[in-house]
N, CA, C and O atoms as CSV, one atom per row, in Angstrom:
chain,resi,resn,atom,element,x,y,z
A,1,UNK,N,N,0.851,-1.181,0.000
A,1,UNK,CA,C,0.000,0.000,0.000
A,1,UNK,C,C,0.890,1.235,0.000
A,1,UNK,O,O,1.819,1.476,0.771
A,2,UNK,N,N,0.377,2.065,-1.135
A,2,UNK,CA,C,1.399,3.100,-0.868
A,2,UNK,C,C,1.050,4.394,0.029
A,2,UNK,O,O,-0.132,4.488,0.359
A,3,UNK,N,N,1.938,5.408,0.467
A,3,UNK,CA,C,1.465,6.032,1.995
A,3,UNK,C,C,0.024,6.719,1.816
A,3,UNK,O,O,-0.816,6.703,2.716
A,4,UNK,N,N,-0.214,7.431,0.344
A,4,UNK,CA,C,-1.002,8.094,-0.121
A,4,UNK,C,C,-2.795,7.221,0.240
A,4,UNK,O,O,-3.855,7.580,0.753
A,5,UNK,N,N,-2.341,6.169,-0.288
A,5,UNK,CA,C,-3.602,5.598,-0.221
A,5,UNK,C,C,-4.282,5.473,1.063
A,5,UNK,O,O,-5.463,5.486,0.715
A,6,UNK,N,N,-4.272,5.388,2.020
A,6,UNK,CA,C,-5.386,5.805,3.020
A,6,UNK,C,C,-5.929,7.169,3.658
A,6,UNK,O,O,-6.741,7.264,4.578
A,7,UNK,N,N,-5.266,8.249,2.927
A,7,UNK,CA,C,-6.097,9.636,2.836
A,7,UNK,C,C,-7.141,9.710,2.128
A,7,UNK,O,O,-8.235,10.168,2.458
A,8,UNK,N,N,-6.614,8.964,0.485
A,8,UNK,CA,C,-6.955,9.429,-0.280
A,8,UNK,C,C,-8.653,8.085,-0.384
A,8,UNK,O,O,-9.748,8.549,-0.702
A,9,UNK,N,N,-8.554,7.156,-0.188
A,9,UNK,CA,C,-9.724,6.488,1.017
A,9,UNK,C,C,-10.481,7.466,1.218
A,9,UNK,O,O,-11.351,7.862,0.442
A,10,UNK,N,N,-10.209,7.910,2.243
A,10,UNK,CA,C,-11.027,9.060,3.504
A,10,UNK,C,C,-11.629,9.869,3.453
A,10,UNK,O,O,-12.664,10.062,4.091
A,11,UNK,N,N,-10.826,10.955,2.204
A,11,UNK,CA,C,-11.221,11.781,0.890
A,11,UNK,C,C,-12.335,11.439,-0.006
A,11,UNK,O,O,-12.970,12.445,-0.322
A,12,UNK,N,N,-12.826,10.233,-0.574
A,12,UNK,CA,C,-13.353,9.796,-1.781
A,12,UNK,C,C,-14.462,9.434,-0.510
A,12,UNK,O,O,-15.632,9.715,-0.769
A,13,UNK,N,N,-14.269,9.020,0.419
A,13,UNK,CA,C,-15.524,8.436,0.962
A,13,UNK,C,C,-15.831,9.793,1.926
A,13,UNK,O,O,-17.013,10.039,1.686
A,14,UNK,N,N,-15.417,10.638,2.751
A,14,UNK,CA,C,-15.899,12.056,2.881
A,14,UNK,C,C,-17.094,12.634,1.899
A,14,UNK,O,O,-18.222,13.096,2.075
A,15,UNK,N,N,-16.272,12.370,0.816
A,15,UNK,CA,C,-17.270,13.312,-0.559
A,15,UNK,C,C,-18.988,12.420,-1.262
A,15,UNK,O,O,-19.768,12.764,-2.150
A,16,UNK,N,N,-18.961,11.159,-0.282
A,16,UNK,CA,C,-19.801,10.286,-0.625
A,16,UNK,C,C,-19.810,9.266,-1.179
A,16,UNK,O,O,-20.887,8.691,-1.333
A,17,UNK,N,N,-18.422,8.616,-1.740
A,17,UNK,CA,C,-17.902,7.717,-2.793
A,17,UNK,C,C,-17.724,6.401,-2.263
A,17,UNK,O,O,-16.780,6.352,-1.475
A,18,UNK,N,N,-18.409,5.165,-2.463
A,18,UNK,CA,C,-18.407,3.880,-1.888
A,18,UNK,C,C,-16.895,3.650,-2.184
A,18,UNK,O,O,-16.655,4.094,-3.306
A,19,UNK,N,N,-16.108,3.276,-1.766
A,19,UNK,CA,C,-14.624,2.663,-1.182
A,19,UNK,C,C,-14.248,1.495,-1.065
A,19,UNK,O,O,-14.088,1.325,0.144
A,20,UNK,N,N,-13.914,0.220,-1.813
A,20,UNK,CA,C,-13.257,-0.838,-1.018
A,20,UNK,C,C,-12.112,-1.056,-1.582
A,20,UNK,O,O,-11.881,-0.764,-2.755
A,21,UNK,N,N,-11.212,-1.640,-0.726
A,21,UNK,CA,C,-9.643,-1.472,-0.878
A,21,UNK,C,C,-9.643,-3.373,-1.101
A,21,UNK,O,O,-10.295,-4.294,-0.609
A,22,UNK,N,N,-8.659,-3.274,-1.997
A,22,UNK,CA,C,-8.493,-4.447,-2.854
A,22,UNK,C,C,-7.054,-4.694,-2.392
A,22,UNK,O,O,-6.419,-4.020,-1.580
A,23,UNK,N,N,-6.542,-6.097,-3.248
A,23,UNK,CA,C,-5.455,-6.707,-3.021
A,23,UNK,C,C,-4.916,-7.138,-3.979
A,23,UNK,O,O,-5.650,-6.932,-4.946
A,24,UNK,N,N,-3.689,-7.820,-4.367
A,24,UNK,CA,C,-3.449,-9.013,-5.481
A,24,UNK,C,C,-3.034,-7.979,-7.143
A,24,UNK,O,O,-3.138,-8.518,-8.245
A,25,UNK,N,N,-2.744,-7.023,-7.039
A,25,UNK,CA,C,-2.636,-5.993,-8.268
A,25,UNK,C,C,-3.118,-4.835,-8.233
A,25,UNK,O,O,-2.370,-3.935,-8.615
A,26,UNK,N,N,-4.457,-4.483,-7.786
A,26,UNK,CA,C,-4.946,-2.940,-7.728
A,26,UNK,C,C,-5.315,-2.744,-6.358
A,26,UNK,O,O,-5.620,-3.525,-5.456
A,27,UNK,N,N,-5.183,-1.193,-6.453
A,27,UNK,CA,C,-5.862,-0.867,-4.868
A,27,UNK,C,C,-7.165,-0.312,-4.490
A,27,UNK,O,O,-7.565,0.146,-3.420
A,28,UNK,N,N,-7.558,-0.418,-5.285
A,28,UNK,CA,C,-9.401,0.352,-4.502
A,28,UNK,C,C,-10.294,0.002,-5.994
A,28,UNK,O,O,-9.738,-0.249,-7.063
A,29,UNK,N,N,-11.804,0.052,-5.782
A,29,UNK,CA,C,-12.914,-0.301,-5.937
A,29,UNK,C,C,-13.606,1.064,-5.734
A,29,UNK,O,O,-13.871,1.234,-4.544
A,30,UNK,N,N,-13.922,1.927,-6.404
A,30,UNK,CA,C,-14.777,2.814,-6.034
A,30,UNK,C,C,-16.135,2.634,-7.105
A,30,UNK,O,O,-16.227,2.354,-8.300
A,31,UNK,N,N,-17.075,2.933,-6.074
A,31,UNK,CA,C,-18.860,3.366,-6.825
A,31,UNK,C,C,-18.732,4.569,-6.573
A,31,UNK,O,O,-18.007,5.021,-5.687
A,32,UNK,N,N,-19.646,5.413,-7.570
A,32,UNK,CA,C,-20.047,6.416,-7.568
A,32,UNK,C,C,-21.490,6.580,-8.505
A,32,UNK,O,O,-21.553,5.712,-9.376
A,33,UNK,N,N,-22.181,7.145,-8.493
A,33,UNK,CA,C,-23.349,7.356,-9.237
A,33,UNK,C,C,-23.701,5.870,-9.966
A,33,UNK,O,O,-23.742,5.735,-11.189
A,34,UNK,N,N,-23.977,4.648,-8.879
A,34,UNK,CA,C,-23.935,3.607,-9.866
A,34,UNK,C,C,-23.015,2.939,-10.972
A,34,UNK,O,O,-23.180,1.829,-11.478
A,35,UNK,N,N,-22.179,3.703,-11.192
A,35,UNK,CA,C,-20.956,3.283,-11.462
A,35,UNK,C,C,-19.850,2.952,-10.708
A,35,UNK,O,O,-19.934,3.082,-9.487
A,36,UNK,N,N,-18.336,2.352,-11.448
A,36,UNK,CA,C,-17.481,1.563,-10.585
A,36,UNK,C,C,-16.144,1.834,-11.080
A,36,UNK,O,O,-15.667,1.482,-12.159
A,37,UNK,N,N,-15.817,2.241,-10.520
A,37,UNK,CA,C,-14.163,2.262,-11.086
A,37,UNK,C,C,-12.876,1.658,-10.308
A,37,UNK,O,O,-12.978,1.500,-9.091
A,38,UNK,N,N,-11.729,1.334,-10.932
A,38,UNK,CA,C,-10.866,0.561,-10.622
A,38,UNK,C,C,-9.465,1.087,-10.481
A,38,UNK,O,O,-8.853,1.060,-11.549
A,39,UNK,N,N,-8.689,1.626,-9.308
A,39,UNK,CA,C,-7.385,2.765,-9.275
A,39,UNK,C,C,-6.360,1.745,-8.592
A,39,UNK,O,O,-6.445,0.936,-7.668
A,40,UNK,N,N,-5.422,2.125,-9.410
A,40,UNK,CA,C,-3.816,1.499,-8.586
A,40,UNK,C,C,-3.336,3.168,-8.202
A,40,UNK,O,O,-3.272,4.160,-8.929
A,41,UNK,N,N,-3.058,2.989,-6.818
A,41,UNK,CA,C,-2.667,4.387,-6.444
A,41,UNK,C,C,-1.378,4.027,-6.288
A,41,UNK,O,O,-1.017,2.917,-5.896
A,42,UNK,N,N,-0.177,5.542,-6.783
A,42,UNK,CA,C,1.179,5.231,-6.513
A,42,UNK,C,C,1.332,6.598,-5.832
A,42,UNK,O,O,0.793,7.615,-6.268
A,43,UNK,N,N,1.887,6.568,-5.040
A,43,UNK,CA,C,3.037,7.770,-4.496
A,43,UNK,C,C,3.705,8.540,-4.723
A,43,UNK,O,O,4.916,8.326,-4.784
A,44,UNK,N,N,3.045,10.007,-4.984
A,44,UNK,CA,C,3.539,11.143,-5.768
A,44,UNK,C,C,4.859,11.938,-4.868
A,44,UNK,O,O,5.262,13.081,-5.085
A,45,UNK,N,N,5.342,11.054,-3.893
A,45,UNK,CA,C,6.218,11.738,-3.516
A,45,UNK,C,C,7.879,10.660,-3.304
A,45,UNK,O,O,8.895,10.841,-2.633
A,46,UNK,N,N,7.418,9.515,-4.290
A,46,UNK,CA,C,8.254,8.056,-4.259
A,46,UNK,C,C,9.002,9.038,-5.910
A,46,UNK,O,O,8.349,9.860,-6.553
A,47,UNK,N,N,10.191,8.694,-6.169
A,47,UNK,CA,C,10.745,9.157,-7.586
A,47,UNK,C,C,9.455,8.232,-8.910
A,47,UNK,O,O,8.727,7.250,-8.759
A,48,UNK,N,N,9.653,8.977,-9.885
A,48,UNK,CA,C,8.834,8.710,-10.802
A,48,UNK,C,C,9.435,6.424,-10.881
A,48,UNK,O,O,8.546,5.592,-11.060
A,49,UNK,N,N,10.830,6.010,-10.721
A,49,UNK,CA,C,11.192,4.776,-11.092
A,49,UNK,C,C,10.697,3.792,-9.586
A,49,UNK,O,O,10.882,2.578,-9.499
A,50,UNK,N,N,10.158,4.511,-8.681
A,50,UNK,CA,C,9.596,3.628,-7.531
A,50,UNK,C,C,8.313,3.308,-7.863
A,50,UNK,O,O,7.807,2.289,-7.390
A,51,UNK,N,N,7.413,4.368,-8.963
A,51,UNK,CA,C,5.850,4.513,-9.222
A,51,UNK,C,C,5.353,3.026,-10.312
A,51,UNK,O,O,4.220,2.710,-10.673
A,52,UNK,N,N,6.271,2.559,-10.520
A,52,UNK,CA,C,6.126,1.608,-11.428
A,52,UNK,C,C,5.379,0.327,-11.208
A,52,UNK,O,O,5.426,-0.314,-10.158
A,53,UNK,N,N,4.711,0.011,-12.236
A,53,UNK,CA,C,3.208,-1.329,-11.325
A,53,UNK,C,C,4.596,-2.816,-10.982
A,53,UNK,O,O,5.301,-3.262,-11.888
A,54,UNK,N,N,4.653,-3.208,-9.804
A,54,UNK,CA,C,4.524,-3.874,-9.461
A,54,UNK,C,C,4.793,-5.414,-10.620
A,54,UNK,O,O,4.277,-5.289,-11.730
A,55,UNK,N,N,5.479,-6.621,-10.373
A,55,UNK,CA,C,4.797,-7.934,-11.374
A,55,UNK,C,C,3.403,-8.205,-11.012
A,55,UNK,O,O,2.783,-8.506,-12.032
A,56,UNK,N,N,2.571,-8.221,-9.837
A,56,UNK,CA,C,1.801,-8.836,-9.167
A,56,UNK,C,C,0.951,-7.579,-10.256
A,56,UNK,O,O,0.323,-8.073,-11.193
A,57,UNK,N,N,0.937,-6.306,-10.157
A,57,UNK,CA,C,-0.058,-4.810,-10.550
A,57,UNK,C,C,0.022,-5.343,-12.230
A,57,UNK,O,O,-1.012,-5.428,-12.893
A,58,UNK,N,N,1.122,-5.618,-12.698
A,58,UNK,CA,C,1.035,-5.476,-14.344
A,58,UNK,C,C,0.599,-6.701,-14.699
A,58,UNK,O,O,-0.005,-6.628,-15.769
A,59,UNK,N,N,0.651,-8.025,-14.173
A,59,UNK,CA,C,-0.035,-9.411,-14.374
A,59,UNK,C,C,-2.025,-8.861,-14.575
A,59,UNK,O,O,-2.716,-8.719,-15.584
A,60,UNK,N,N,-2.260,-8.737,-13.456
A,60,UNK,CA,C,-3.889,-8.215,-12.995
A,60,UNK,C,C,-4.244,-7.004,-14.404
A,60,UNK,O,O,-5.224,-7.117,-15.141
A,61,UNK,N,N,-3.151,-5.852,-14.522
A,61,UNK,CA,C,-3.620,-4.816,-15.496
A,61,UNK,C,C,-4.007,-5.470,-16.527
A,61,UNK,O,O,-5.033,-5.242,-17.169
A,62,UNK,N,N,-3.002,-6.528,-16.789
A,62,UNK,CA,C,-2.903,-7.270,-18.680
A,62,UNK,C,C,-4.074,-7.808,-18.843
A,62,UNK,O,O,-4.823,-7.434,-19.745
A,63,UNK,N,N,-4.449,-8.939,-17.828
A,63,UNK,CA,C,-5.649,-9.575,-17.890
A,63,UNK,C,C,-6.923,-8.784,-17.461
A,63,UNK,O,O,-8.046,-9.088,-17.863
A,64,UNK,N,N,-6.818,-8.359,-17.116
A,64,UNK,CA,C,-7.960,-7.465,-16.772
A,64,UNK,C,C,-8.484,-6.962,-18.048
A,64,UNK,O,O,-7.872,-6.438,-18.979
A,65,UNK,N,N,-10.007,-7.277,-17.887
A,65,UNK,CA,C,-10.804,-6.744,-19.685
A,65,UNK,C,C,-11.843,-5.612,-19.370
A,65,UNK,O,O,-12.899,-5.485,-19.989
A,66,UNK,N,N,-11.381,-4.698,-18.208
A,66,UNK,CA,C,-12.269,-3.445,-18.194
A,66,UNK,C,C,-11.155,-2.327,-18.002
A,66,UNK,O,O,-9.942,-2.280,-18.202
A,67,UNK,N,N,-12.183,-1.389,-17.490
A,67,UNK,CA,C,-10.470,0.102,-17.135
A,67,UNK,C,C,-10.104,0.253,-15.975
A,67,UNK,O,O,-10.879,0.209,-15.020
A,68,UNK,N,N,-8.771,0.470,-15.884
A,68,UNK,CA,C,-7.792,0.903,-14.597
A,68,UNK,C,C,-7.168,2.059,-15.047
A,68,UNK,O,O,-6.647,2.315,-16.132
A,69,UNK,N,N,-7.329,2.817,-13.874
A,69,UNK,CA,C,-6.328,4.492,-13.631
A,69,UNK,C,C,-5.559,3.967,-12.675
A,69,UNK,O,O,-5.887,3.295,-11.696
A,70,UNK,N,N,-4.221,4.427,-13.136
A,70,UNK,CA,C,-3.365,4.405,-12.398
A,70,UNK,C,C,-3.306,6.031,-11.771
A,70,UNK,O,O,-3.208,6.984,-12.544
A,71,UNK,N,N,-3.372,6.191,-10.424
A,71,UNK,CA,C,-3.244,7.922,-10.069
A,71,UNK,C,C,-2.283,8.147,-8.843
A,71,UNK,O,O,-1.718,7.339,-8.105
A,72,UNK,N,N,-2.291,9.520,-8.880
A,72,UNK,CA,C,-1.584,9.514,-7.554
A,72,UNK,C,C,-2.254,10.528,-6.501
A,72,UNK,O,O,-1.802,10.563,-5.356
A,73,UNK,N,N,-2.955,11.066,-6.746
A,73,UNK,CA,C,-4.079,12.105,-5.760
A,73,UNK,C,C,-5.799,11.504,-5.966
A,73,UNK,O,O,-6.163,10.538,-6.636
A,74,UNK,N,N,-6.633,12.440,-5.152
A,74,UNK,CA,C,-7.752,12.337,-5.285
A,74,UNK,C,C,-8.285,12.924,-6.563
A,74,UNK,O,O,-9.108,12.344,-7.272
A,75,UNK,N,N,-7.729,14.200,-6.837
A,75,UNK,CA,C,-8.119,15.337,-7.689
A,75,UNK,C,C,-8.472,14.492,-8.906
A,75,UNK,O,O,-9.538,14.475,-9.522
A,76,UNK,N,N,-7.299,13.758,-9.136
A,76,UNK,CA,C,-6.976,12.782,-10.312
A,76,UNK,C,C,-8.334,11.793,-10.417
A,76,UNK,O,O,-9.204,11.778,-11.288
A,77,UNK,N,N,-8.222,11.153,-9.472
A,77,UNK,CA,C,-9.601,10.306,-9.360
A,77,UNK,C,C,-10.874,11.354,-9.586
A,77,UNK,O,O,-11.464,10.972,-10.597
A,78,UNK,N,N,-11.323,12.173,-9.197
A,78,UNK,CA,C,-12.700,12.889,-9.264
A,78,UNK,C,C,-12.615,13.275,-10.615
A,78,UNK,O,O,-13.639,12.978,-11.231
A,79,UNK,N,N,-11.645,13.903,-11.374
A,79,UNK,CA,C,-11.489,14.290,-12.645
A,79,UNK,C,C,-11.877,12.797,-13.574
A,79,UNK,O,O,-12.623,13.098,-14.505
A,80,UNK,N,N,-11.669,11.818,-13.553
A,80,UNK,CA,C,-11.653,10.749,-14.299
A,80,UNK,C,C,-13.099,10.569,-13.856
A,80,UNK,O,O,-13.933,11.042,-14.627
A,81,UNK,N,N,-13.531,9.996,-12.800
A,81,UNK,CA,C,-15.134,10.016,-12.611
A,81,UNK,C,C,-15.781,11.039,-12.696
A,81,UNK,O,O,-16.957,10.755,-12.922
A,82,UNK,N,N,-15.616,12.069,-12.631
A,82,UNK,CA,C,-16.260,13.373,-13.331
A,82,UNK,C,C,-16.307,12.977,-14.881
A,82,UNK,O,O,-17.426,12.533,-15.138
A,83,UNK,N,N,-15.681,12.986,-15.717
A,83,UNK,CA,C,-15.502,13.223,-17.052
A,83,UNK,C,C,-16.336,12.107,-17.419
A,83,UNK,O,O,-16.931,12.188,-18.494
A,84,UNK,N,N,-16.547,10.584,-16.366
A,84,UNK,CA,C,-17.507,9.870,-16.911
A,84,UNK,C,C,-18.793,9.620,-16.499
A,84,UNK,O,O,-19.302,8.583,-16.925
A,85,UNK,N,N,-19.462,10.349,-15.746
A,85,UNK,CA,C,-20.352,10.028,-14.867
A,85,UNK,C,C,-21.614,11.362,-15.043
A,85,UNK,O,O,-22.840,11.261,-15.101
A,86,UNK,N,N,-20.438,12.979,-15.111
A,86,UNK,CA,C,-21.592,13.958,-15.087
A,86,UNK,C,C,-21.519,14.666,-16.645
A,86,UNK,O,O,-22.336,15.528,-16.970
């Protein structure tokens, strides 16, 4: 888990946003307006060569047959569910 990710939790579910924190490749599960989205959060304060997915993160991305954001703030997340939702 990177340090970011349990603010940024706290944040998304503050603002009303269903939350569950995942394992095994990605980190969170968010609903919003009936919709669902899927975020690997990395650490905007790790050098850009620490931010890199993981074998376990890029196995799950490949196979995976819907969408993943990779982000590193909230802002990032609301902008991406903004742009699809309102």
């Amino acid at each position: 888990m990177d340090a970011n990710q349990k603010s940024i939790v706290r944040a998304l579910r503050t603002i009303g946003m269903s939350v569950l924190p995942l394992v095994d490749g990605v980190d969170i599960l968010v609903g919003f307006r009936k919709m669902n989205f899927i975020f690997e959060i990395k650490d905007p304060a790790k050098p850009p060569s620490r931010r890199v997915l993981t074998p376990n993160e890029e196995k799950f991305h490949r196979g995976w047959g819907g969408q993943i954001h990779t982000v590193t703030t909230v802002a990032e997340i609301i902008r991406i569910i903004h742009e699809r939702v309102i």
